[in-house]
The first five atom37 places (N, CA, C, CB, O) and aatype in JSON, in Angstrom:
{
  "aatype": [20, 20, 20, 20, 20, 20, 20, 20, 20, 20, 20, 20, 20, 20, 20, 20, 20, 20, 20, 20, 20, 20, 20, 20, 20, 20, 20, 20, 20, 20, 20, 20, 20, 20, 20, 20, 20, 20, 20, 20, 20, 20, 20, 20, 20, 20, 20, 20, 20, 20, 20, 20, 20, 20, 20, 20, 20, 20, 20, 20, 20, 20, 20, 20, 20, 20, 20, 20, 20, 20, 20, 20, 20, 20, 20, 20, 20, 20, 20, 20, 20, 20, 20, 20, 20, 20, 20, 20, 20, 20, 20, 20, 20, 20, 20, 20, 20, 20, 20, 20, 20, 20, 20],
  "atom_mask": [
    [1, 1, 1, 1, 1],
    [1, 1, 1, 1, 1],
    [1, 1, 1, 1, 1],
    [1, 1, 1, 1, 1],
    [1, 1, 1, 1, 1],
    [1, 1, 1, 1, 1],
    [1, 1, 1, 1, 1],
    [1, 1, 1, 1, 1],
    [1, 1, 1, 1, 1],
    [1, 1, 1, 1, 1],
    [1, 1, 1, 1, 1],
    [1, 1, 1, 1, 1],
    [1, 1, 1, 1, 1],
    [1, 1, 1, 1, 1],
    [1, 1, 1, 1, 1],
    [1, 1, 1, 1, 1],
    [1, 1, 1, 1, 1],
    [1, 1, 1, 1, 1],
    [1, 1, 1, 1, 1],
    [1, 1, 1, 1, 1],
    [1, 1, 1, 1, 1],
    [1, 1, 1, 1, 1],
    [1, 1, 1, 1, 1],
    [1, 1, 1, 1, 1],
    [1, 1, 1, 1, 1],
    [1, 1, 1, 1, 1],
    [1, 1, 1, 1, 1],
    [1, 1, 1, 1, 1],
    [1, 1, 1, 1, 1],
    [1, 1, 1, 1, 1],
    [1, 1, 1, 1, 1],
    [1, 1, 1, 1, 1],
    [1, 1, 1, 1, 1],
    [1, 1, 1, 1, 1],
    [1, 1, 1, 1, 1],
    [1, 1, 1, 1, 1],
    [1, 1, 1, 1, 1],
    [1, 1, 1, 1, 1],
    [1, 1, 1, 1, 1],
    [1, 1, 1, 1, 1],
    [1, 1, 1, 1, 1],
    [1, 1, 1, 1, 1],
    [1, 1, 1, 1, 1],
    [1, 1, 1, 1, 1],
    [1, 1, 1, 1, 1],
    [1, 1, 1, 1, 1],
    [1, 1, 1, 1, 1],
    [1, 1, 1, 1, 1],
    [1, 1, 1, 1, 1],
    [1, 1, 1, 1, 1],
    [1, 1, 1, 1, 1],
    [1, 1, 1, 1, 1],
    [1, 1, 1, 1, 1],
    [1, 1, 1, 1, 1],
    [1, 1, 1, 1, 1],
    [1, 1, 1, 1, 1],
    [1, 1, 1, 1, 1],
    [1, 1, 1, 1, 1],
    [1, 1, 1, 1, 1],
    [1, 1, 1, 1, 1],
    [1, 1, 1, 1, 1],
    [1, 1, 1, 1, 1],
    [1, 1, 1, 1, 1],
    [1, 1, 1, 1, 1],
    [1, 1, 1, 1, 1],
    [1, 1, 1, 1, 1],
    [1, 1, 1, 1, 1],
    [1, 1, 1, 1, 1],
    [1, 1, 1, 1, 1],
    [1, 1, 1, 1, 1],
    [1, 1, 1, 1, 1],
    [1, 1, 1, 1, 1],
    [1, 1, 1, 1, 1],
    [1, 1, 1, 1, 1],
    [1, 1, 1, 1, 1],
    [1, 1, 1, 1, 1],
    [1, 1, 1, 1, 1],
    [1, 1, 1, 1, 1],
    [1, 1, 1, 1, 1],
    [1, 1, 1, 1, 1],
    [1, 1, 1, 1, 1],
    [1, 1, 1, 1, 1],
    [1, 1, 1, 1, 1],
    [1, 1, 1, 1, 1],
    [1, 1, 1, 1, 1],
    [1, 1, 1, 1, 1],
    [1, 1, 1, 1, 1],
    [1, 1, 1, 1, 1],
    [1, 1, 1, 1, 1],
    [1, 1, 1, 1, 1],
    [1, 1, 1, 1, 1],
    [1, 1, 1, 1, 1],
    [1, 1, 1, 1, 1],
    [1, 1, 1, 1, 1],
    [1, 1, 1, 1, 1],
    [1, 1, 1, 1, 1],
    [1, 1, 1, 1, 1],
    [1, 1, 1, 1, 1],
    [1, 1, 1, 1, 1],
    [1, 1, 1, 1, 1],
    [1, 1, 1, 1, 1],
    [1, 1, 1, 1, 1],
    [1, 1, 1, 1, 1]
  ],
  "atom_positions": [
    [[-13.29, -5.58, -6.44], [-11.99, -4.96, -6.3], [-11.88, -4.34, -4.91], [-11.78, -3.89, -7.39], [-12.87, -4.07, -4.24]],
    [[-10.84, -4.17, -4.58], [-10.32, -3.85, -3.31], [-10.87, -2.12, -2.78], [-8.55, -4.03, -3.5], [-11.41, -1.55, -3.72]],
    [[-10.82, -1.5, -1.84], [-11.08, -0.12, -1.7], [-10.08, 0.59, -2.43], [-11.12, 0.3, -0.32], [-9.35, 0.09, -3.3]],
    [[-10.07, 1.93, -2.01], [-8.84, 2.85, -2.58], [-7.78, 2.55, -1.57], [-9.16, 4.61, -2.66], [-7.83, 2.2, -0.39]],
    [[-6.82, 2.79, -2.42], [-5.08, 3.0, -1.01], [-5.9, 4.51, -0.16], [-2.51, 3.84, -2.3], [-6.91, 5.11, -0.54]],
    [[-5.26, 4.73, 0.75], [-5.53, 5.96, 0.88], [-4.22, 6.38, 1.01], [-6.45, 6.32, 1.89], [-3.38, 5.84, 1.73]],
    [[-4.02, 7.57, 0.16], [-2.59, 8.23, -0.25], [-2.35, 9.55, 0.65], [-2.57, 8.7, -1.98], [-2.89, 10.49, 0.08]],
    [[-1.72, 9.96, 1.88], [-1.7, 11.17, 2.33], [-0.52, 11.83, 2.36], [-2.17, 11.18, 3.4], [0.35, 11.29, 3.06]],
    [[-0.19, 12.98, 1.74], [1.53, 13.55, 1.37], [1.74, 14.89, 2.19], [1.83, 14.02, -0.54], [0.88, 15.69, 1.85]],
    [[2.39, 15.29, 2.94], [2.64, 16.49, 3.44], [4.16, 17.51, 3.37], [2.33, 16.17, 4.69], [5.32, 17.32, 3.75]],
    [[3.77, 18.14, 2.97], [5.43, 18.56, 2.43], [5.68, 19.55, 3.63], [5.63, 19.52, 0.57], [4.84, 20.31, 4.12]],
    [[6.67, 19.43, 3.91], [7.32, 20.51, 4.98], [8.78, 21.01, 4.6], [7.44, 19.81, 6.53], [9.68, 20.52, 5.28]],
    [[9.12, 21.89, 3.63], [10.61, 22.0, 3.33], [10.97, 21.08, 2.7], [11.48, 22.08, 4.34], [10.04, 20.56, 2.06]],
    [[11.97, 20.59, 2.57], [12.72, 19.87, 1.88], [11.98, 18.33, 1.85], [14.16, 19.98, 2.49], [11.99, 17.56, 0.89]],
    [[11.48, 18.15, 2.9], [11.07, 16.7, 3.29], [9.59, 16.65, 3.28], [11.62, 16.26, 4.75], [8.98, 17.56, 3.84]],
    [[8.83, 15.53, 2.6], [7.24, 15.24, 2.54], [7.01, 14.05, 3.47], [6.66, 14.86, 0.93], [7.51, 13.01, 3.03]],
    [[6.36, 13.93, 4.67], [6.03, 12.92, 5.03], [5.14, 12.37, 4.36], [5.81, 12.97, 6.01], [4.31, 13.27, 4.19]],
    [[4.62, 11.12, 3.67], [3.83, 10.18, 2.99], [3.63, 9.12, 4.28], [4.61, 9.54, 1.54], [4.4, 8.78, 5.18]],
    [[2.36, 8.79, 3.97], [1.48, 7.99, 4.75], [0.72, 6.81, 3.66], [0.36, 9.09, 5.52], [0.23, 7.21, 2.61]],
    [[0.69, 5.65, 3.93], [-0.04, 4.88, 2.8], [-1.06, 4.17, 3.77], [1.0, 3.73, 1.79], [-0.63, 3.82, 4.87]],
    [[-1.84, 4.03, 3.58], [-3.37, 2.98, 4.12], [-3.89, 2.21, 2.96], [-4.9, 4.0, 4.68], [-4.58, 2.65, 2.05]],
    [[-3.44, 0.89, 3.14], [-3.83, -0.24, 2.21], [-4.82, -1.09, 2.6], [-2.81, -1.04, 1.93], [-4.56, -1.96, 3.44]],
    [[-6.19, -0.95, 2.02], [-7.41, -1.53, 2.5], [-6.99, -2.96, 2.11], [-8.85, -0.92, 1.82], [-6.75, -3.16, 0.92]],
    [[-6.87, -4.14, 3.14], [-6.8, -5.17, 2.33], [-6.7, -6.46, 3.8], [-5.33, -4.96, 1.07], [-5.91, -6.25, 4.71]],
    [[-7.35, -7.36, 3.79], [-7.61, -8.39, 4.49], [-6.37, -9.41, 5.21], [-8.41, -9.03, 3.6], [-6.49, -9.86, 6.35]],
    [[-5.08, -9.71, 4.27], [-3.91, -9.72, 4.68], [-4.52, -11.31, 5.3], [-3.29, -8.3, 5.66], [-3.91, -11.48, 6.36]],
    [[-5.07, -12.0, 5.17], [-4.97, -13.49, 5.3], [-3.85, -14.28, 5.44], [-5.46, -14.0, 4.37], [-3.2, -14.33, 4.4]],
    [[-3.36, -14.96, 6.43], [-2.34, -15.94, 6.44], [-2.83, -17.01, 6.23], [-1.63, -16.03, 7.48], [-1.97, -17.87, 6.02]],
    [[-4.07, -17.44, 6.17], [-4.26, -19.12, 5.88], [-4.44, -19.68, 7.35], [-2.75, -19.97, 5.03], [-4.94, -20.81, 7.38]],
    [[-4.16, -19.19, 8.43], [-4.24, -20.07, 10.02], [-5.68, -19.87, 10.73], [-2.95, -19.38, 11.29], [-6.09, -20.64, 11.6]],
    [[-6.41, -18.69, 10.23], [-7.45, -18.72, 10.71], [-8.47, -19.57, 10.24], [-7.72, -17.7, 10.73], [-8.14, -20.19, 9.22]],
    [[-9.93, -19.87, 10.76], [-10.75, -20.35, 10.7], [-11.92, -19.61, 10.58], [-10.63, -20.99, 11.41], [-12.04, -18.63, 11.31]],
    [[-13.14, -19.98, 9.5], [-14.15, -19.15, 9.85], [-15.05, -19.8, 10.54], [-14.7, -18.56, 8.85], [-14.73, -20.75, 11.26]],
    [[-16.83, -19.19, 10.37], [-17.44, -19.86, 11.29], [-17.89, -21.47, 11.77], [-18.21, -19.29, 11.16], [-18.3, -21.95, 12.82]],
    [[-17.56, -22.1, 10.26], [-17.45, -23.53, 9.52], [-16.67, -24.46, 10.05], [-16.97, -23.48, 8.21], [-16.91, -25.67, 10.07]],
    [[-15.34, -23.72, 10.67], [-13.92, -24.34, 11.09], [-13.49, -24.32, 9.67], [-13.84, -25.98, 11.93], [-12.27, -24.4, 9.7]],
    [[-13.89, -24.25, 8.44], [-12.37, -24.16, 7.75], [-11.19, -23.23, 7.42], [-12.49, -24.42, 6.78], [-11.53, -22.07, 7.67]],
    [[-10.28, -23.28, 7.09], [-9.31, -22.86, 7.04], [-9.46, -21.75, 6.41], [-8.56, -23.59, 6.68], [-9.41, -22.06, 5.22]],
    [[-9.67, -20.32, 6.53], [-10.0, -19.14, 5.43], [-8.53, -19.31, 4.78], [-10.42, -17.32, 6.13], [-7.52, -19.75, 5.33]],
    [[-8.67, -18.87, 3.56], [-7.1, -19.23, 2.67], [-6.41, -17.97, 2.35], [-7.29, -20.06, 1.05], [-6.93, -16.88, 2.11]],
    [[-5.53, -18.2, 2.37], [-4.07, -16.99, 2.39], [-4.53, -16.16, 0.86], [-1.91, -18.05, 2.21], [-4.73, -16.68, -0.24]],
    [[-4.58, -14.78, 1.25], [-4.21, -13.65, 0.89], [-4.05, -12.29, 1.53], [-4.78, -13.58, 0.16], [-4.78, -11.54, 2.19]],
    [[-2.31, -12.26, 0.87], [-2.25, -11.26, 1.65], [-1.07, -10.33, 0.06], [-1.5, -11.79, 3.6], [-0.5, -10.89, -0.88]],
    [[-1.14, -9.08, 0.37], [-0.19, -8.28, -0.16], [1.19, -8.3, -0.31], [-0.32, -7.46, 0.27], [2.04, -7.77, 0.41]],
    [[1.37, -9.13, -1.56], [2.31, -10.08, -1.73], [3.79, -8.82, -2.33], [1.59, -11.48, -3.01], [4.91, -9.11, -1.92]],
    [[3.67, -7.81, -3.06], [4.32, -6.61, -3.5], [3.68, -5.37, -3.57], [4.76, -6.79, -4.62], [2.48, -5.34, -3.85]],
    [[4.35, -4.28, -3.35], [3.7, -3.08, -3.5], [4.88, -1.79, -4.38], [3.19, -2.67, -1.79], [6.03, -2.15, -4.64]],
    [[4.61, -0.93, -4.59], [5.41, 0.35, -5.12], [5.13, 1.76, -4.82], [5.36, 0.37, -6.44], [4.07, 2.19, -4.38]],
    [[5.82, 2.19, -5.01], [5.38, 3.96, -4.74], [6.09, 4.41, -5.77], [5.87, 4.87, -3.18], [7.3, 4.16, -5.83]],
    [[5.47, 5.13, -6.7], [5.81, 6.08, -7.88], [5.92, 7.27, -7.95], [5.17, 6.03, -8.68], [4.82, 7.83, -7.96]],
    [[7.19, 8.24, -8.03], [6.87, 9.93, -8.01], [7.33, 10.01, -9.52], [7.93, 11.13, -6.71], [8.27, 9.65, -10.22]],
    [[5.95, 10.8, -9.63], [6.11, 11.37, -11.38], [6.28, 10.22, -12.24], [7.57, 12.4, -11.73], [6.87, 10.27, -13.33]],
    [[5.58, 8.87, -11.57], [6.3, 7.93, -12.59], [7.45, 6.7, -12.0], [7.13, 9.0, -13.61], [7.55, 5.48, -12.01]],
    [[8.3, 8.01, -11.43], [9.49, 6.81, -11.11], [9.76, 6.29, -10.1], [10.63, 7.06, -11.31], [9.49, 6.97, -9.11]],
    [[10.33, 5.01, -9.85], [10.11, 4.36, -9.14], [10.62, 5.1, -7.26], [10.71, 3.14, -9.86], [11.73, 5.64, -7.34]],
    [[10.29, 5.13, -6.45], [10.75, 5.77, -4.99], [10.7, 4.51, -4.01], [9.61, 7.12, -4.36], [11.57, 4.29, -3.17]],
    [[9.74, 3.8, -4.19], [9.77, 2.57, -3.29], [9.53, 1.41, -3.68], [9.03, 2.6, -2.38], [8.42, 1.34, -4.22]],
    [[10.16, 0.35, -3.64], [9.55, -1.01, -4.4], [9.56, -2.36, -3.0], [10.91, -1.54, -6.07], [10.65, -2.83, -2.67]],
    [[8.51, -2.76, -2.44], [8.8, -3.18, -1.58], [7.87, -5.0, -1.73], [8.5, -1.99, -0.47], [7.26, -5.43, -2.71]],
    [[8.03, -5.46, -0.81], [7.61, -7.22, -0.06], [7.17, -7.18, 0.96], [8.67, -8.32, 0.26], [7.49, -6.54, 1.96]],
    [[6.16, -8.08, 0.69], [5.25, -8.31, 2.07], [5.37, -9.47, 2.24], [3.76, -8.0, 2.13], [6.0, -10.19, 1.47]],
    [[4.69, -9.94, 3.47], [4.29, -11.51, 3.79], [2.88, -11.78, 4.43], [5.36, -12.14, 4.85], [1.88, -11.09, 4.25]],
    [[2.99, -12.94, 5.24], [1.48, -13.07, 5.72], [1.95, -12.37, 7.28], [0.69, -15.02, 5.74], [1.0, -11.97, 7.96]],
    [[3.28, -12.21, 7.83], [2.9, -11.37, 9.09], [2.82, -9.9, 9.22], [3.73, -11.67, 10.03], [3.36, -9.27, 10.12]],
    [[1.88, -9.2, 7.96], [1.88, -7.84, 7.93], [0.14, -7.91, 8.41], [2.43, -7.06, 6.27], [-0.71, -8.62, 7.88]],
    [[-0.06, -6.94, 9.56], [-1.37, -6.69, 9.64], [-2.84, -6.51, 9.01], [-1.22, -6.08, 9.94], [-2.58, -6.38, 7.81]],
    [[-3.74, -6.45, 9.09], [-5.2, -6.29, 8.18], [-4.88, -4.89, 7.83], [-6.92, -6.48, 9.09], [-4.28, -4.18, 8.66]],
    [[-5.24, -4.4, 6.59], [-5.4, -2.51, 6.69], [-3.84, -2.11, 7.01], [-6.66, -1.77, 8.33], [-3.5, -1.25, 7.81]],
    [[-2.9, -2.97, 6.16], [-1.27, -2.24, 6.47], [-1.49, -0.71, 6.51], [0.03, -2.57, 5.08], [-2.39, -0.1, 5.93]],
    [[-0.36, -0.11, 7.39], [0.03, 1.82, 6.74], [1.39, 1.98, 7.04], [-0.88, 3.42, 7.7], [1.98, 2.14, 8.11]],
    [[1.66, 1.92, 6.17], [3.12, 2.34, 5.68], [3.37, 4.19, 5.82], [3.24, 1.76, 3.8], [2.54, 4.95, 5.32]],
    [[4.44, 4.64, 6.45], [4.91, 5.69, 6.59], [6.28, 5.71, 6.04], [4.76, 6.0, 7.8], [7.16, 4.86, 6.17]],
    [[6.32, 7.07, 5.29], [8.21, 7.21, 4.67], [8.12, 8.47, 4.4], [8.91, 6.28, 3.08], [7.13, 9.0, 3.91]],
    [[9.36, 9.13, 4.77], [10.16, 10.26, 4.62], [10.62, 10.39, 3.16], [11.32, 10.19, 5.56], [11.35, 9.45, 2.85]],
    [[10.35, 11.45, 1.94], [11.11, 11.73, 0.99], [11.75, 12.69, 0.56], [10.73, 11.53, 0.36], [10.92, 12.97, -0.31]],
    [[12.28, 13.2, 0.46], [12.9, 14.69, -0.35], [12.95, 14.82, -1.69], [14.34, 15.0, -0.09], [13.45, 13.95, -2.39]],
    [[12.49, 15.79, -2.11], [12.33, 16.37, -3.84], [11.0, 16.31, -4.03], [13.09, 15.42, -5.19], [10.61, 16.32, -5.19]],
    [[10.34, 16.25, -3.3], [8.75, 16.29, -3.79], [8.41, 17.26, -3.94], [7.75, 15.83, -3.1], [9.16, 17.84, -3.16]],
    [[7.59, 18.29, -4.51], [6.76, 19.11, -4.62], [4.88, 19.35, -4.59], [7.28, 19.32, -5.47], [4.07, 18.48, -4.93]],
    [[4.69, 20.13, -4.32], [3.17, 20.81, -4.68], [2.73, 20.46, -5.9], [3.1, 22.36, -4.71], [3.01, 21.25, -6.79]],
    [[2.06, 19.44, -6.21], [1.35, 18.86, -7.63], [1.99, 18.05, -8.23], [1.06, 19.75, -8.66], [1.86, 17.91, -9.44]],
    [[2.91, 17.27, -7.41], [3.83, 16.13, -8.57], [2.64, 14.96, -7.64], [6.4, 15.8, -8.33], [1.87, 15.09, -6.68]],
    [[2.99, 14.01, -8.42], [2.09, 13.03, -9.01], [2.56, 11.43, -7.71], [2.61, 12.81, -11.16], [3.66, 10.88, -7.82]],
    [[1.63, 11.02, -6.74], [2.41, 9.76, -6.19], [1.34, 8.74, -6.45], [2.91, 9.81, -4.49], [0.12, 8.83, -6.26]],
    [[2.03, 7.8, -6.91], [1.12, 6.47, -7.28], [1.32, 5.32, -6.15], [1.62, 5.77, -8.86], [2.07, 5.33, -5.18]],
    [[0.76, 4.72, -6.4], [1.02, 3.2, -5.39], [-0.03, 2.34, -5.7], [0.94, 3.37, -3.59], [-1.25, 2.46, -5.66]],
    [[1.0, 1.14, -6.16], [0.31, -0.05, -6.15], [0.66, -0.96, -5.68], [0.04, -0.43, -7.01], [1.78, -0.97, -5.17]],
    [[-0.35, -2.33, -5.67], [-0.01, -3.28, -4.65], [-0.19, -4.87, -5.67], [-1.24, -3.04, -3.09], [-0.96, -4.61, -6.6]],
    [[0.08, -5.73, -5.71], [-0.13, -7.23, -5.83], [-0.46, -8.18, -4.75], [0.95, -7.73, -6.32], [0.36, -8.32, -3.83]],
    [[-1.86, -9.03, -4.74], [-1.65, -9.85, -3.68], [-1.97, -11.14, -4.29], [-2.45, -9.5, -2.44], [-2.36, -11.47, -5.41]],
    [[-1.64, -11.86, -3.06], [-1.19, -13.56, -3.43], [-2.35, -13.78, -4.45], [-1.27, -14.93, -1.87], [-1.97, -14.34, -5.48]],
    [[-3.75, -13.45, -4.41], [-4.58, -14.08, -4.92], [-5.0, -13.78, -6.39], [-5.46, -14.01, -4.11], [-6.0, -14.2, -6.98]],
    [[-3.64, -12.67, -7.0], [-4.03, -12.25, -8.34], [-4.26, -11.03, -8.29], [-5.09, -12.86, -8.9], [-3.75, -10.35, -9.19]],
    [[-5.14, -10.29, -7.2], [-5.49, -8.95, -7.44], [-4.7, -7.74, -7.47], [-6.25, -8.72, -6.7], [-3.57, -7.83, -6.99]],
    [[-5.02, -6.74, -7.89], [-4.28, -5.58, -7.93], [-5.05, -4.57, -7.96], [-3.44, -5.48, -8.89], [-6.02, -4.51, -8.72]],
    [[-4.74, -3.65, -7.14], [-4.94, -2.25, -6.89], [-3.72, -1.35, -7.38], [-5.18, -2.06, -5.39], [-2.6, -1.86, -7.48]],
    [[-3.95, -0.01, -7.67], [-3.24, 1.22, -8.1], [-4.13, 2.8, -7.62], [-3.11, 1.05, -9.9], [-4.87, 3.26, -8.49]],
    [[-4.07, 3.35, -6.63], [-4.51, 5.14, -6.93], [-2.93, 6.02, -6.83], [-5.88, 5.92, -5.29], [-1.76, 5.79, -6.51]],
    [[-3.84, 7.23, -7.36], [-2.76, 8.5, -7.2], [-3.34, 9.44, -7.26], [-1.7, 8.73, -8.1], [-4.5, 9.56, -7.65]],
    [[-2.5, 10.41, -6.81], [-2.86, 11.39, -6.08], [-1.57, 12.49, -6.24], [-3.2, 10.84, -4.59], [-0.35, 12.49, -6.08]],
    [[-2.73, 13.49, -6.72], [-1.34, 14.74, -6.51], [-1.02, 16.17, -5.02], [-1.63, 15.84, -8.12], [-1.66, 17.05, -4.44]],
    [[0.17, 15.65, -5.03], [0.55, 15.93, -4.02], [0.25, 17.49, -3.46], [1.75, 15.54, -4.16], [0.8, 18.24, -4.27]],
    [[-0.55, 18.45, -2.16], [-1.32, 19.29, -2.13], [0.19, 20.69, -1.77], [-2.72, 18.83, -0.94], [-0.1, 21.88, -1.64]]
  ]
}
């Protein structure tokens, strides 16, 4: 299985900056390894962000998103101990999910 997301939330007033770090290899299929063959596509095909549950972000990827994506977003209504999840789907079947309550 994949590492953890790493989940980082900062609340300042009204607004929490969130930070996401998605451990994940992000393969397009064009590279080659040391063999010459073709290493094969996976990459982070959907992802989400959950507060308390409900849905805040539901997003799509492709193969031109970097190794180790990090996603940054602005939210309002968050608080001190509510709950952010995030998970991801990639091409190859796998799935990851952590959470983390917000400090």
């Amino acid at each position: 299985m994949a590492d953890a997301i790493k989940i980082r939330a900062q609340v300042q007033g009204e607004i929490t900056d969130i930070r996401i770090l998605m451990q994940h290899p992000m393969e397009t299929g064009q590279r080659k390894d040391e063999k010459g063959d073709a290493v094969p596509v996976n990459f982070i095909q959907t992802f989400s962000v959950l507060h308390n549950g409900k849905l805040l972000i539901d997003g799509q990827l492709n193969t031109s998103i970097s190794k180790n994506p990090l996603f940054a977003f602005k939210a309002r209504g968050i608080k001190a101990g509510d709950k952010l999840t995030v998970a991801w789907n990639d091409s190859a079947g796998d799935k990851r999910q952590d959470e983390i309550s917000v400090p």
